[in-house]
C-alpha positions as CSV (number, residue, x, y, z in Angstrom):
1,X,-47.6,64.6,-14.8
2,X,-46.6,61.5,-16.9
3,X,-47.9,58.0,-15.6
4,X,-44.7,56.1,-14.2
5,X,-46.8,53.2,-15.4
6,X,-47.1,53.8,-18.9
7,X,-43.8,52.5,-20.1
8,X,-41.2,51.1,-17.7
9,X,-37.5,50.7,-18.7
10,X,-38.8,50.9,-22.7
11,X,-41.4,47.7,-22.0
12,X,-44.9,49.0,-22.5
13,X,-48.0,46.7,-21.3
14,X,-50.2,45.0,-23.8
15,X,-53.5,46.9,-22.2
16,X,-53.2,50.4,-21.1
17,X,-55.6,50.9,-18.1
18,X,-56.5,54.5,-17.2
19,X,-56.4,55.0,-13.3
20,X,-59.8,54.1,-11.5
21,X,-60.6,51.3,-14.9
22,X,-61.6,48.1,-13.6
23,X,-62.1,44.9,-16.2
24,X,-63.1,41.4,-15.8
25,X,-61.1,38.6,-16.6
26,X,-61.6,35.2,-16.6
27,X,-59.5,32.0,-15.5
28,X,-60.3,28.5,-16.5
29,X,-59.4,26.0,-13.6
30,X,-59.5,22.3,-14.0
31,X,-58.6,20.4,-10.4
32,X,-56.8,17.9,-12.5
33,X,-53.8,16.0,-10.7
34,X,-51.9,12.8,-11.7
35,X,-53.4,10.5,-9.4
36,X,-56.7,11.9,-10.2
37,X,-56.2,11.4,-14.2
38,X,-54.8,8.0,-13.5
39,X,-57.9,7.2,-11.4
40,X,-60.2,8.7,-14.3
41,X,-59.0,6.7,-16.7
42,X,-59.1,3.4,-14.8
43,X,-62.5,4.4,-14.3
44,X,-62.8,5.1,-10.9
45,X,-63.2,8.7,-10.6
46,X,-65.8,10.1,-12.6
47,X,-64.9,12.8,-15.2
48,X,-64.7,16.6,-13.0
49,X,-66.3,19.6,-14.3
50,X,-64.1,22.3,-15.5
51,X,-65.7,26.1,-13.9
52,X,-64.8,29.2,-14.6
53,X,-63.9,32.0,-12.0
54,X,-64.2,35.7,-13.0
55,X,-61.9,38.0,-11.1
56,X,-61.6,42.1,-11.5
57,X,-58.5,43.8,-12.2
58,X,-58.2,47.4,-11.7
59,X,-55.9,50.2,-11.8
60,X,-55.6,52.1,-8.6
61,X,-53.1,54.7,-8.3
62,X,-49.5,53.6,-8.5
63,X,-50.5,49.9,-8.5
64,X,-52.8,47.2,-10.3
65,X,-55.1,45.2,-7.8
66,X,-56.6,41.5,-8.6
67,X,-59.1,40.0,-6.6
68,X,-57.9,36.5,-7.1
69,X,-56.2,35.0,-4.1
70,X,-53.0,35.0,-5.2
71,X,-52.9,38.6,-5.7
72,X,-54.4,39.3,-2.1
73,X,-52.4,36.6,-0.3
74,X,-48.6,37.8,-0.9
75,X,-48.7,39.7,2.4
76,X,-45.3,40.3,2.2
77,X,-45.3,42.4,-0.7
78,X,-46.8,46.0,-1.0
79,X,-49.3,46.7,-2.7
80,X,-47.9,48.2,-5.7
81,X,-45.8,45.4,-6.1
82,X,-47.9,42.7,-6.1
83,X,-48.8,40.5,-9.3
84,X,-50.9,37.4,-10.5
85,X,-51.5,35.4,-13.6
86,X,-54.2,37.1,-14.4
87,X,-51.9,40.4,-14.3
88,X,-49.3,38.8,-16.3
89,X,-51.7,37.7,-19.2
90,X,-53.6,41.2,-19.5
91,X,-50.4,43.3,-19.2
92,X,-47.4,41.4,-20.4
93,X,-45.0,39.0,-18.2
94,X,-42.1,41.4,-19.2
95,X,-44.0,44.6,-18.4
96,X,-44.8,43.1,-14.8
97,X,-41.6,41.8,-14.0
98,X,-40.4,45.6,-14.8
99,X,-42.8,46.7,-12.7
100,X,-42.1,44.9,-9.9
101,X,-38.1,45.9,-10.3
102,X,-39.9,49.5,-10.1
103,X,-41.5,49.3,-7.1
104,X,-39.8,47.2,-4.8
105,X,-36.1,47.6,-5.6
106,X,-35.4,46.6,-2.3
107,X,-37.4,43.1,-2.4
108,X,-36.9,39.5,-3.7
109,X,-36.0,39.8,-7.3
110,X,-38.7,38.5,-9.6
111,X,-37.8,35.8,-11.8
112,X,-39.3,35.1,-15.6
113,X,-41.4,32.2,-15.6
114,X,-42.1,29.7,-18.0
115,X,-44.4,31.2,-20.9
116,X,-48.3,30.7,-20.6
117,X,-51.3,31.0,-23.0
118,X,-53.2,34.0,-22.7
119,X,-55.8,35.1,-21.8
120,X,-57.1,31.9,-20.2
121,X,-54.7,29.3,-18.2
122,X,-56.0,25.8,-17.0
123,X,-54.0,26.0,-14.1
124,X,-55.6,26.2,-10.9
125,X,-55.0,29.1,-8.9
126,X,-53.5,28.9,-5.7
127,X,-54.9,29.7,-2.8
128,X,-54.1,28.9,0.8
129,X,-55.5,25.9,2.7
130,X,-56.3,28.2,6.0
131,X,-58.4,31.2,3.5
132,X,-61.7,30.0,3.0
133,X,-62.8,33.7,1.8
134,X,-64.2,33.1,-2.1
135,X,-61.8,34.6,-4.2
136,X,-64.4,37.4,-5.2
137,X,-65.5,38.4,-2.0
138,X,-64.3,42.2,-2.2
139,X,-65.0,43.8,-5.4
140,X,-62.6,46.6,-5.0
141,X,-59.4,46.7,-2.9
142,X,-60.8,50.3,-1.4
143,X,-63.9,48.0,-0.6
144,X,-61.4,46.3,2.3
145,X,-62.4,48.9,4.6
146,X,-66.5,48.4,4.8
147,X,-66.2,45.0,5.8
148,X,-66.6,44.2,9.3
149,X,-63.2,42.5,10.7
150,X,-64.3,38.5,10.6
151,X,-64.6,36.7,13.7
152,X,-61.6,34.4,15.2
153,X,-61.7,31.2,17.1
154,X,-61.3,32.0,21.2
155,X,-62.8,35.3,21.1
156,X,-65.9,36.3,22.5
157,X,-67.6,39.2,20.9
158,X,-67.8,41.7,24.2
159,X,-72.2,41.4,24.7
160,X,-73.7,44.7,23.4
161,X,-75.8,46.3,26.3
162,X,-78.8,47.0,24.2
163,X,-80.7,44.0,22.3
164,X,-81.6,46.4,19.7
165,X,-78.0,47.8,18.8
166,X,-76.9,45.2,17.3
167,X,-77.0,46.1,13.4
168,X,-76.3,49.4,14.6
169,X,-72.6,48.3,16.1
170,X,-72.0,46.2,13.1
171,X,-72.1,49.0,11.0
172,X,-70.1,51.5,13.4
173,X,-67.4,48.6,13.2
174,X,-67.3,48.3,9.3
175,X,-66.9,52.5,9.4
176,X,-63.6,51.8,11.8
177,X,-61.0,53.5,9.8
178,X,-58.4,50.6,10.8
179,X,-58.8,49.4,7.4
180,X,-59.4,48.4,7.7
181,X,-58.0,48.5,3.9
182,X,-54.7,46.8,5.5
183,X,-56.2,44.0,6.8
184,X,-56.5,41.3,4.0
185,X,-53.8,39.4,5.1
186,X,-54.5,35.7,6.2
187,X,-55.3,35.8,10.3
188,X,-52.7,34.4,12.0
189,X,-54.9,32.6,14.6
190,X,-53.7,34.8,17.5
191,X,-56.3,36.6,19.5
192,X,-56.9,40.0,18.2
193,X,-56.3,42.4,21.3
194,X,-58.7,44.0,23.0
195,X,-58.7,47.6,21.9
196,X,-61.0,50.5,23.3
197,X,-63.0,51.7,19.8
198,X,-65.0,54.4,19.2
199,X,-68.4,55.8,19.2
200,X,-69.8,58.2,16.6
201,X,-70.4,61.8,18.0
202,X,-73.5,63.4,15.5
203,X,-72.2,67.4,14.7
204,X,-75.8,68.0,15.5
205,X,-77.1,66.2,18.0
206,X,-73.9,64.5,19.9
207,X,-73.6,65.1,24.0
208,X,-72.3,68.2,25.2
209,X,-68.3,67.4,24.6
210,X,-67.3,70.4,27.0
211,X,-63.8,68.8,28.8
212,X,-63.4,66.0,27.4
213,X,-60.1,65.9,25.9
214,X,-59.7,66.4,21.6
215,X,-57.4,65.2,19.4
216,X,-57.3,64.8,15.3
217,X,-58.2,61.5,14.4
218,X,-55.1,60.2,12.2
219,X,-55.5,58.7,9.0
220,X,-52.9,55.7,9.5
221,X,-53.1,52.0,10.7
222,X,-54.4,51.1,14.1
223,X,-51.8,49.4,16.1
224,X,-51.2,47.8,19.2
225,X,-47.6,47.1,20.4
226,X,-47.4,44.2,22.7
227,X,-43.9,44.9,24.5
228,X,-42.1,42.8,21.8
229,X,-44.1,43.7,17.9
230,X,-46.5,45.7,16.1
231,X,-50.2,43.7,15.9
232,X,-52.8,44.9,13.7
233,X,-56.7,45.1,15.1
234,X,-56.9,41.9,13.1
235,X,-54.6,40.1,14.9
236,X,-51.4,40.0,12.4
237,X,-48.2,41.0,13.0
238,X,-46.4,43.4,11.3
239,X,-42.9,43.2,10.6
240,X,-41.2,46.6,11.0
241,X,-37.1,46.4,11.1
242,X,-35.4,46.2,14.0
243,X,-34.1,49.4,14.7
244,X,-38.2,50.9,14.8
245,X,-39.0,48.1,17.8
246,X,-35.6,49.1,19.6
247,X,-37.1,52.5,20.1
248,X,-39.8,51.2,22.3
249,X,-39.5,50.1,25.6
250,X,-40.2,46.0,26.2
251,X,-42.4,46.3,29.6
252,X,-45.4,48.0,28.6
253,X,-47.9,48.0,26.0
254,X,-48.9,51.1,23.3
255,X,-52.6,51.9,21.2
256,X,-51.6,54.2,18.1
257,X,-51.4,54.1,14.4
258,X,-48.4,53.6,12.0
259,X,-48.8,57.0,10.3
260,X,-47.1,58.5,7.2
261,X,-48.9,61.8,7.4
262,X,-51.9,63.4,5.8
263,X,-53.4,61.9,2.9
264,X,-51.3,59.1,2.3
265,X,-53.0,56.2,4.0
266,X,-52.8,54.1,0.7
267,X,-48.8,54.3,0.7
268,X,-48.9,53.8,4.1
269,X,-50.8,50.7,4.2
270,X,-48.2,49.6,1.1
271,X,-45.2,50.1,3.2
272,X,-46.2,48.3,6.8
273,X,-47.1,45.4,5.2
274,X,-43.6,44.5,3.9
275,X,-41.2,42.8,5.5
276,X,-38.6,45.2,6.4
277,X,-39.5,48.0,3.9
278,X,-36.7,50.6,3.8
279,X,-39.4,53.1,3.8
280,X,-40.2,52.4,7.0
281,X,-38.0,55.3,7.8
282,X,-41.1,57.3,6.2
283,X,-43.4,55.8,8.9
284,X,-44.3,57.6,12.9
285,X,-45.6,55.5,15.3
286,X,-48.2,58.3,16.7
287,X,-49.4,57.0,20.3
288,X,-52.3,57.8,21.5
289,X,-52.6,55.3,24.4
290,X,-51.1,52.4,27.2
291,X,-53.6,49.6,27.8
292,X,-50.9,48.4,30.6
293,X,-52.0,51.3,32.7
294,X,-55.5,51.0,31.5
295,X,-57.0,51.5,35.4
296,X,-55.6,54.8,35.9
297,X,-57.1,58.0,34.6
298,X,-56.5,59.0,31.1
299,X,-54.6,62.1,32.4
300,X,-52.4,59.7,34.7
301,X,-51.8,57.9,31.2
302,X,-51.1,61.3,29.0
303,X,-48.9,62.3,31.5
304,X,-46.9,59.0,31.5
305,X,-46.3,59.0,27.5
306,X,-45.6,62.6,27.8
307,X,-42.7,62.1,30.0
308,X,-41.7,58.8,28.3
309,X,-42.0,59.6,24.1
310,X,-42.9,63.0,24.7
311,X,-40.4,66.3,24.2
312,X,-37.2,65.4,26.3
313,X,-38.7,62.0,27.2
314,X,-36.3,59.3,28.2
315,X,-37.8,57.4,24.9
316,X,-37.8,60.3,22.9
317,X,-37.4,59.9,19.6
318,X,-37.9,61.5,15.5
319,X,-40.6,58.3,15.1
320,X,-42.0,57.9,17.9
321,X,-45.0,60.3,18.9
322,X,-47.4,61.0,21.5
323,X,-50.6,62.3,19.7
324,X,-51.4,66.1,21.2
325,X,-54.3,66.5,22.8
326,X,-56.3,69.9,24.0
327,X,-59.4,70.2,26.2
328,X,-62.8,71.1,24.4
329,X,-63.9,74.2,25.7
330,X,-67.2,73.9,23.6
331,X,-69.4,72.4,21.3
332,X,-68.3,75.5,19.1
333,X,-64.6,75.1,19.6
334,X,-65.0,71.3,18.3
335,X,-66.8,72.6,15.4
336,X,-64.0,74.9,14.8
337,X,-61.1,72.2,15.2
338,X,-62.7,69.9,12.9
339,X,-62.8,72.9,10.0
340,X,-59.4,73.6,10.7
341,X,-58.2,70.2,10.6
342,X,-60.1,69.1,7.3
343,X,-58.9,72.2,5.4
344,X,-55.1,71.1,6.0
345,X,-56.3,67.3,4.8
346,X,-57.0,65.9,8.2
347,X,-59.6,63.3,8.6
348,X,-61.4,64.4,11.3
349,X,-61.4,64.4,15.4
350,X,-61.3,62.0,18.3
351,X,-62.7,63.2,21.7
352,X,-62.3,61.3,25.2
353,X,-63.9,61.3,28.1
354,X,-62.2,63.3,31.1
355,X,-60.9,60.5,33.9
356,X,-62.1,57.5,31.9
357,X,-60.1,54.2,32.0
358,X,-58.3,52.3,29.1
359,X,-61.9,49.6,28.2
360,X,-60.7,46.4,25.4
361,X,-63.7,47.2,23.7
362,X,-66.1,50.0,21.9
363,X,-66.8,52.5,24.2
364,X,-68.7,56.0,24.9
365,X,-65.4,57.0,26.5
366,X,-64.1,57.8,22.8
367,X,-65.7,59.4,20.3
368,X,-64.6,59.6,16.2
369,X,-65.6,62.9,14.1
370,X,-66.0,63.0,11.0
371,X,-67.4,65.0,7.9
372,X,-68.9,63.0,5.4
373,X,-70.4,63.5,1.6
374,X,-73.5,62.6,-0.2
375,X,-73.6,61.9,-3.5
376,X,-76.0,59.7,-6.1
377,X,-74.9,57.1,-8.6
378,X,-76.5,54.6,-11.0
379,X,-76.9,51.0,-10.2
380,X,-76.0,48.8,-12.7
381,X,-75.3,45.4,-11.2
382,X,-75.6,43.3,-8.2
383,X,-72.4,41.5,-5.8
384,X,-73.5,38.1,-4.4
385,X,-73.5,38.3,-0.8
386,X,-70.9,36.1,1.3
387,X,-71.8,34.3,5.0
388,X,-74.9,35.3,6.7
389,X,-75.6,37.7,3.5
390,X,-75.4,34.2,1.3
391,X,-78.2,33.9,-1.2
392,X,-78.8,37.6,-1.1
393,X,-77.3,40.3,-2.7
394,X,-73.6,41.6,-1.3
395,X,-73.0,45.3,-2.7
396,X,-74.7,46.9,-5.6
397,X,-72.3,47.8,-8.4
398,X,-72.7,51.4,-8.9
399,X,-71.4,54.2,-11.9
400,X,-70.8,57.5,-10.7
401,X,-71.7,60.6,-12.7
402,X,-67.7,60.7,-13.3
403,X,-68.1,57.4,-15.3
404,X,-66.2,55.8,-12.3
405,X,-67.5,52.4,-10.7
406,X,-67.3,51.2,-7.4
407,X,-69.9,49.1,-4.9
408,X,-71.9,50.0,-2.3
409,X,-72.7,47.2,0.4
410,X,-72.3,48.9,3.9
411,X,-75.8,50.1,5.2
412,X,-77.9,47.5,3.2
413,X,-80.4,45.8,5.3
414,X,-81.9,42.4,5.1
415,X,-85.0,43.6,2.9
416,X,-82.8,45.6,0.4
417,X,-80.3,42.8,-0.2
418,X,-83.6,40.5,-0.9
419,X,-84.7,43.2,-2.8
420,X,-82.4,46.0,-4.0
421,X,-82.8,48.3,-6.2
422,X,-83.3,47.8,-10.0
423,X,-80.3,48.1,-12.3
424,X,-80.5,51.7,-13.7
425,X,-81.9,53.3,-10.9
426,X,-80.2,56.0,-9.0
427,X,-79.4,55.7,-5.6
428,X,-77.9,57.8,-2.7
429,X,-74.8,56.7,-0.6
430,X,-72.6,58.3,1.5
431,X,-69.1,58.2,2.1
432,X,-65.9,59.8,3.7
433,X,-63.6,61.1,0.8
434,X,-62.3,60.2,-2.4
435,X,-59.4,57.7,-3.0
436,X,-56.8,58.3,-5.4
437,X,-58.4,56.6,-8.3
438,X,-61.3,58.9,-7.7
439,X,-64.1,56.7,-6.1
440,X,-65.9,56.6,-2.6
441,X,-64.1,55.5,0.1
442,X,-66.3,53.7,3.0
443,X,-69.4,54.3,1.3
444,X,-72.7,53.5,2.8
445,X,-76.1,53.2,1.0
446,X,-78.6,55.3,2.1
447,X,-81.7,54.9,-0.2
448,X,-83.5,55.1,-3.7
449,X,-83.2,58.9,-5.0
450,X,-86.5,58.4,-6.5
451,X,-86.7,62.4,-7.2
452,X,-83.1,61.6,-9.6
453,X,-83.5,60.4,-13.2
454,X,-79.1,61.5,-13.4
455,X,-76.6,60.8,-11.1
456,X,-74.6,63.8,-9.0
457,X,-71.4,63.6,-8.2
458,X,-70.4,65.3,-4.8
459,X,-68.7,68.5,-5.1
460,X,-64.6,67.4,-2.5
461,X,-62.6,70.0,-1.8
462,X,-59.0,68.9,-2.8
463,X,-57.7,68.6,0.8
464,X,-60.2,65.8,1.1
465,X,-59.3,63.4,-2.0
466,X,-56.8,60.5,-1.1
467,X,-53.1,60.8,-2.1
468,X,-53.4,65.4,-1.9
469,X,-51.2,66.9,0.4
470,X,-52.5,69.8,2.2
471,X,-49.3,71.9,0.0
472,X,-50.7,71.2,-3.0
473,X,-54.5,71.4,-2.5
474,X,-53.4,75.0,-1.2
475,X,-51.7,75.9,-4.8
């Protein structure tokens, strides 16, 4: 297949960067104002060092990603049609502003600016007063989805009921497939809402989930509809057109996902996050719950959606979806589900507990499944850690045996970040699947392969690589 990217309405870009290639750039910043060089020369300030910040650029897919903040703050763009300075010097102002025509015919026109030196600009990048997240936080856009959600002012984090679970829940909240990846927006300030989460059920050693009610777990955006809008887990507000809310009834509240089917969470993410995308038409909202009638059973509650979204509902309708569920007759039939779901490209299941209320928080009553992969990969550099991790090291930069790089910094504890692993050793992680660029996605260190001098590469099956529809991995 030809890369759309390559060459856009006869412009070619100045670098040519192979999907899943990452480079460094740098950007010269100088916080020099009027008032502040008037002051310096009257001798009152004294002279301001200029720094240097390094940013990564990478190809991903059908889009570039920048991990300066101007890249990551124009929520209201998708993804693959977002740009920065650092964009425009490495590929070409023309080739970008093509691009952007490309992918978002529908958006804001972009407009040539005024010509700048490449490859390093004095300006200073902007950034937004309320972000105080360093620029170079995430290391790769894919990365998004190992980070815990960060705390907001006038929440209380729900008190874990065992002193010793604490990393432990951190950890199971970083895996939380909310991404998760769509949630680097700037928070709003509103509270996030109080959703029931899951637990992890273990294939092997997981309670005995005869009865409880099984359902596939969707690969899509977590979302809670508040009577009037779609809020992310995060606390942000979508922005969906009109016509999607008028579908939905204004006196109740809805936990589900904006879904746009099997293994295209990536587009997905792309198109809920613009304003008024007309490919919102490609998007379901699959519901799987209704906090408003949280105190009744979780059959009283299927029942209700069923008669309200479901076939010959009174809010039935071709986007609007009440997520089937079945009852686990054994550990051996949940086994069986979650083949048959993974082989068609599903991610994995969800089980809940028979009778159990609606909680606003993680729960035992729900459950995730989900098959993951285990692979080794060379480290050859270090992240510095950000917050409580400050001082430490944040993620090891890894190379897989594909010549792919990515970094690892879920499941490192306290005394490997004060210690981690040399550069050149080989290490294990595990992860989830592949993204479409071909790298791990929600990986999680697991240890030194001392018995490795090479690194392995996990053998995926098609179905289970980002951006492959279950039609074509069956070709």
């Amino acid at each position: 297949m030809a890369d759309e990217l390559a060459e856009i309405d006869g412009i070619k870009p100045n670098v040519v960067l192979v999907d899943g290639v990452e480079r460094e750039v740098n950007s010269q910043t100088r916080n020099l104002d009027e008032v502040e060089f008037f002051l310096r020369m009257v001798g009152i300030l004294r002279r301001l060092e200029a720094h240097n910040s390094v940013y990564k650029v990478k190809r991903t897919g059908d889009h570039y990603y920048c991990t300066c903040p101007a890249w990551r703050n124009q929520g209201g763009s998708p993804i693959n049609a977002r740009t920065c300075k650092h964009l425009k010097s490495l590929l070409g102002e023309k080739y970008e502003l093509a691009r952007l025509r490309l992918k978002n015919p529908d958006g804001p026109q972009p407009k040539a600016g005024k010509a700048k030196a490449a490859p390093k600009t004095k300006a200073t990048p902007k950034t937004s007063a309320k972000r105080k997240k360093p620029a170079d936080e995430d290391d790769d856009e894919e990365d998004e989805g190992t980070k815990a959600p960060p705390a907001k002012r006038g929440r209380k984090a729900p008190a874990s009921t065992s002193k010793g679970k604490g990393k432990q829940k951190v950890e199971e909240e970083e895996d939380d497939n909310v991404s998760e990846d769509a949630e680097d927006e700037i928070p709003t300030g509103k509270s996030p809402p109080e959703l029931l989460l899951a637990n992890k059920w273990d294939l092997e050693t997981g309670l005995d989930p005869t009865g409880w009610w099984m359902s596939e777990k969707l690969d899509g955006v977590r979302t809670f509809y508040d009577g009037n809008t779609f809020i992310s887990r995060l606390g942000n507000a979508f922005t969906p057109p009109n016509w999607f809310l008028d579908k939905l009834p204004k006196d109740i509240t809805l936990d589900g996902e904006l879904y746009g089917g099997r293994g295209t969470f990536q587009s997905t993410v792309s198109i809920v996050k613009t304003v008024n995308s007309v490919h919102w038409k490609n998007i379901s909202f699959q519901i799987f719950d209704i906090p408003s009638r949280g105190d009744e059973s979780f059959e009283q509650r299927y029942e209700f959606l069923q008669k309200t979204f479901g076939e010959n509902g009174t809010n039935a309708s071709e986007q609007i979806h009440v997520v089937q569920h079945e009852v686990a007759k054994d550990r051996e039939h949940v086994l069986s589900k979650l083949k048959e779901v993974e082989s068609v490209g599903g991610e994995g299941l969800m089980l809940r507990k028979p009778a159990s209320v609606y909680e606003g928080r993680r729960s035992g009553t729900l459950l995730k499944i989900k098959t993951f992969y285990d692979a080794e990969a060379v480290v050859t550099g270090y992240a510095p850690g950000k917050g409580r991790n400050k001082g430490t090291t944040g993620a090891l930069k890894c190379k897989m045996e594909s010549g792919k790089t990515f970094s690892v910094g879920s499941g490192l504890s306290d005394k490997i970040r004060r210690n981690p692993p040399p550069i050149g050793s080989i290490i294990t992680y595990r992860f989830q699947e592949l993204t479409r660029d071909g790298v791990p996605r929600f990986p999680s260190f697991i240890g030194i392969a001392i018995d490795k001098d090479q690194p392995k590469d996990a053998e995926i099956p098609e179905h289970r690589k980002a951006g492959t529809s279950a039609a074509a991995a069956a070709e």
